[in-house]
N, C-alpha and C positions, 0 to 999 in steps of 0.2 A: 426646888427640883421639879421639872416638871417631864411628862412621856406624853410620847405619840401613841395611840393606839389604833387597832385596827378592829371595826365591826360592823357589820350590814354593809360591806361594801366601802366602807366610807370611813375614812381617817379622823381623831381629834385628838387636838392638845391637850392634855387635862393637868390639876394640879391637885394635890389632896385639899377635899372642902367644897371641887368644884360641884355643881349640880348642872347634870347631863340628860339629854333627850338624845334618846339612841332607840334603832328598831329593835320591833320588839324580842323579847331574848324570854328564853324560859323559864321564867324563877317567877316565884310571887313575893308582893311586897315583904317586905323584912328582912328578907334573906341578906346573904352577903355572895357575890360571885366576885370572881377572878377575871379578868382579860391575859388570856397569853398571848395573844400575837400586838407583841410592842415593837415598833421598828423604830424607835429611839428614842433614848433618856437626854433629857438635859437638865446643864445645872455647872458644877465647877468643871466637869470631865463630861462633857460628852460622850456619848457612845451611839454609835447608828449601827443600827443592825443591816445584816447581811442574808436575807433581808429580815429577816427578825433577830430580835438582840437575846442571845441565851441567857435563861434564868429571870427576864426580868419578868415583870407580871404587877398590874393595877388591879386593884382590888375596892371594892365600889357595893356600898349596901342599894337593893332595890327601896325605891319609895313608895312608887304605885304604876301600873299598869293604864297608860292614858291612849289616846286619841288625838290627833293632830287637827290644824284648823281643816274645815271644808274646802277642799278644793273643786271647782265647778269645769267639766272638759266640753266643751260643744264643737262639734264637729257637720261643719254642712258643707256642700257638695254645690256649686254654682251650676246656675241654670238646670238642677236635680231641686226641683220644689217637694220630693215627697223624700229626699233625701239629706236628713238632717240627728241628728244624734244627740241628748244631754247626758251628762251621768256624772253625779256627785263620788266623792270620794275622801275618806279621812283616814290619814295614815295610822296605824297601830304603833305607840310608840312604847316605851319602857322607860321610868323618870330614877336617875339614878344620883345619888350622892358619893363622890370620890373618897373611899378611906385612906388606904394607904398606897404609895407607891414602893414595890418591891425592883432593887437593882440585880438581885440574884436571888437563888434560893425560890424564884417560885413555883417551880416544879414539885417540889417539897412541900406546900404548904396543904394539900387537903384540901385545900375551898372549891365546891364548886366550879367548872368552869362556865362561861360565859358563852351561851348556844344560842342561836337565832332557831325560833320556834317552828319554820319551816325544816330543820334537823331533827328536830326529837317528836316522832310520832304522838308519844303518848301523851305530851304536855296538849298536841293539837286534837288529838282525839277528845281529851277535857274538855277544852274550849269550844269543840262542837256537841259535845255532850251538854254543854250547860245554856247553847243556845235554841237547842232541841226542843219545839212544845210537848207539853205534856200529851200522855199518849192515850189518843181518841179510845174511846169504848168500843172493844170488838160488835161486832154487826150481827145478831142473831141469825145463824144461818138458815138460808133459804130453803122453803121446805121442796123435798123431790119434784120432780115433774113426774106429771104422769105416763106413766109407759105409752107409748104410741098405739093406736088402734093395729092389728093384725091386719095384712094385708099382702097383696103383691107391688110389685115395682114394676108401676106402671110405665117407667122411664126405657123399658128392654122395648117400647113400641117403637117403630122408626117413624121420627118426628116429633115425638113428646118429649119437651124439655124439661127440667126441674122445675119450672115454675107454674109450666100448663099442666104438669103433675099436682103441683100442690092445690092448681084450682079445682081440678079435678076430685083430691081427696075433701075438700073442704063443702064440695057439694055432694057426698056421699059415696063416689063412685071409690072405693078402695082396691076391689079385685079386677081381672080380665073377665071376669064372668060378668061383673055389673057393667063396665064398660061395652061388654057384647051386647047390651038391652039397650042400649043409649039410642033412642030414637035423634038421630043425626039432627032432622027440620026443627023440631022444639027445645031442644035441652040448648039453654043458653048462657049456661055458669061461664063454658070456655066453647070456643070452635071447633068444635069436633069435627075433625073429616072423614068420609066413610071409609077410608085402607086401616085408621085406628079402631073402627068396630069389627072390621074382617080380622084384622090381626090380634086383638084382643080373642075373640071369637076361637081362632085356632092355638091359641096361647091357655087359654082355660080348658083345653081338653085335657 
């Protein structure tokens, strides 16, 4: 007797004994899962399902959790010389051993059923839990900065940008009062123009 079954997409004949490479399914080695979507039994009596056969159900111990051969995809782009692409790739598969083939009755039977890993979150949440590196040593945290000097906003002058501000603060000048002393010809942290010493001037009073 042998059944069609249906998984990842893709159809197999199997018979009890056979040994199957199928994508990967949620269960870890040992187990025993179920296939129910069988769209036909053969053997003396035929039966094809419509499109799946009620009741029947393959039943299949996991062996081990494997890896397909490497596949290599290269993709280039003619006359595009900086356009070109590699990228290896190996299928995630699930290696299974056929136990029994059920003709009815397997809806009843309790085993597990047979889930592709992309359905059940929490089998994949595992799987990226176990490829997670271990987790870095928090960072001792940073000690405060220090409060900013007191000062005015030098920036309310018409023409002083944030940046001619900050050179400004960096060569002393913090208030409109010290800005109002800034002899124009020499002071040459930044360019000072003289409507910024008038306006400074009437801004500190």
């Amino acid at each position: 007797m042998f059944a069609v079954l249906k998984t990842g997409g893709k159809q197999y004949k199997v018979q009890s004994g056979d040994v199957l490479r199928v994508e990967r399914l949620a269960a870890d080695a040992g187990e025993t899962i179920q296939f129910n979507e069988i769209l036909m039994l053969g053997g003396d009596a035929p039966v094809v399902g419509a499109p799946m056969v009620d009741g029947a159900a393959v039943q299949a111990e996991v062996i081990d959790q494997i890896k397909g051969k490497k596949v290599i995809n290269f993709v280039k782009r003619r006359r595009k010389h900086s356009s070109k692409r590699t990228v290896g790739h190996r299928q995630k598969l699930t290696l299974l051993r056929i136990t029994d083939i059920l003709a009815s009755g397997g809806d009843k039977t309790g085993v597990k059923a047979a889930i592709g890993t992309g359905s059940v979150s929490g089998f994949a949440a595992k799987t990226a839990d176990e490829k997670k590196p271990a987790a870095k040593k928090a960072a001792a945290p940073k000690a405060a900065a220090a409060p900013a000097a007191a000062g005015d906003d030098l920036t309310q002058i018409t023409g002083v940008g944030p940046a001619a501000a900050k050179k400004l603060v960096a060569a002393g000048i913090n208030t409109f009062a010290d800005l109002a002393k800034v002899d124009v010809d020499s002071f040459d942290a930044v360019k000072v123009k003289p409507e910024w010493v008038a306006q400074a001037a009437d801004l500190s009073k």
